[in-house]
N, C-alpha and C positions, 0 to 999 in steps of 0.2 A: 570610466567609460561604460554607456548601457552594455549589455549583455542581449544583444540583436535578436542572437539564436533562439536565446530562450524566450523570450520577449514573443518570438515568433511561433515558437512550442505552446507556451499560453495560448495565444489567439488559436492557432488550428485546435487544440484540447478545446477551448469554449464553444467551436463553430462545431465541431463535432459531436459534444456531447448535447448541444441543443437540437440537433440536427436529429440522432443516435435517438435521443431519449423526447422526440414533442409526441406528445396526442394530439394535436391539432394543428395543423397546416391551413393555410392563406394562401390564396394564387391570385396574383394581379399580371397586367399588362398594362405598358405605357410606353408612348410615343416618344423618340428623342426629336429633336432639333435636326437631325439631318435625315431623318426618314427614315429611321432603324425602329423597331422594337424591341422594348427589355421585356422580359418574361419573370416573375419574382415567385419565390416561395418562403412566405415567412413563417415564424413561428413565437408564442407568447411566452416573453421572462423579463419576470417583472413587472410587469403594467405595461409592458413597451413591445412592440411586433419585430423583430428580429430577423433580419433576412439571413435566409441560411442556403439558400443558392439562387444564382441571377443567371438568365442568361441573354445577348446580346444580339439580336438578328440584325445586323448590320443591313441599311441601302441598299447594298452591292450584292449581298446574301450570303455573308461570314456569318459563321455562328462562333460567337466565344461567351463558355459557360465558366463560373467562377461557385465557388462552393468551399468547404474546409479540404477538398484534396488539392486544390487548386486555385490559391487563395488571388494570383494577379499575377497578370503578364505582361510586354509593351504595350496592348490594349486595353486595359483596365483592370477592375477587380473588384470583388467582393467587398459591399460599401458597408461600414463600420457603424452607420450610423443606422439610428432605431426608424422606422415608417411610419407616417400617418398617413393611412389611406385616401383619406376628405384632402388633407393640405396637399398631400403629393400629385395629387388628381391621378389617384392608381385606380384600372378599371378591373372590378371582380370577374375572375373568370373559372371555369371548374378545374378541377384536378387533372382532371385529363389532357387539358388542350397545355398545361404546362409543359406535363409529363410525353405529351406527342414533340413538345421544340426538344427539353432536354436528352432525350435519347435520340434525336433527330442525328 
């Protein structure tokens, strides 16, 4: 049988220490399908952009943030997979206007 915990330990240690340890930060914004916006901050390993916390402004105007301390809840979570800016149609935005949702 996997070993879940640990499994899980892994992932928070990866999201953390890219997190912990980037020089260089990405901020996008995109639209879902029901009228919300995600707010992204990624960061480069490996050739690939790494999201290392999202947050969620739902329609209704819930905010649910996902990050390595809080990896997913009943509404979602911290997507595992790497970004491409062009394909995802993610729009650049500065530092700051991420950093005004996440501490929101």
């Amino acid at each position: 049988m996997v070993d879940l915990e640990r499994i899980k330990a892994e992932t928070v240690a990866y999201f953390r220490a890219l997190d912990e340890n980037a020089t260089l930060r990405h901020h996008f914004r995109h639209p879902d399908e029901e009228g919300g916006l995600w707010y992204i901050e990624a960061v480069p390993d490996r050739g690939e952009l790494i999201v290392v916390k999202q947050a969620e402004l739902t329609s209704a105007g819930q905010l649910h943030r996902y990050s390595w301390e809080h990896l997913e809840d009943e509404h979602g979570g911290l997507t595992d997979q790497a970004i491409d800016p062009a394909e995802d149609l993610l729009e650049a935005i500065p530092a700051e206007e991420f950093q005004q949702m996440w501490t929101r």
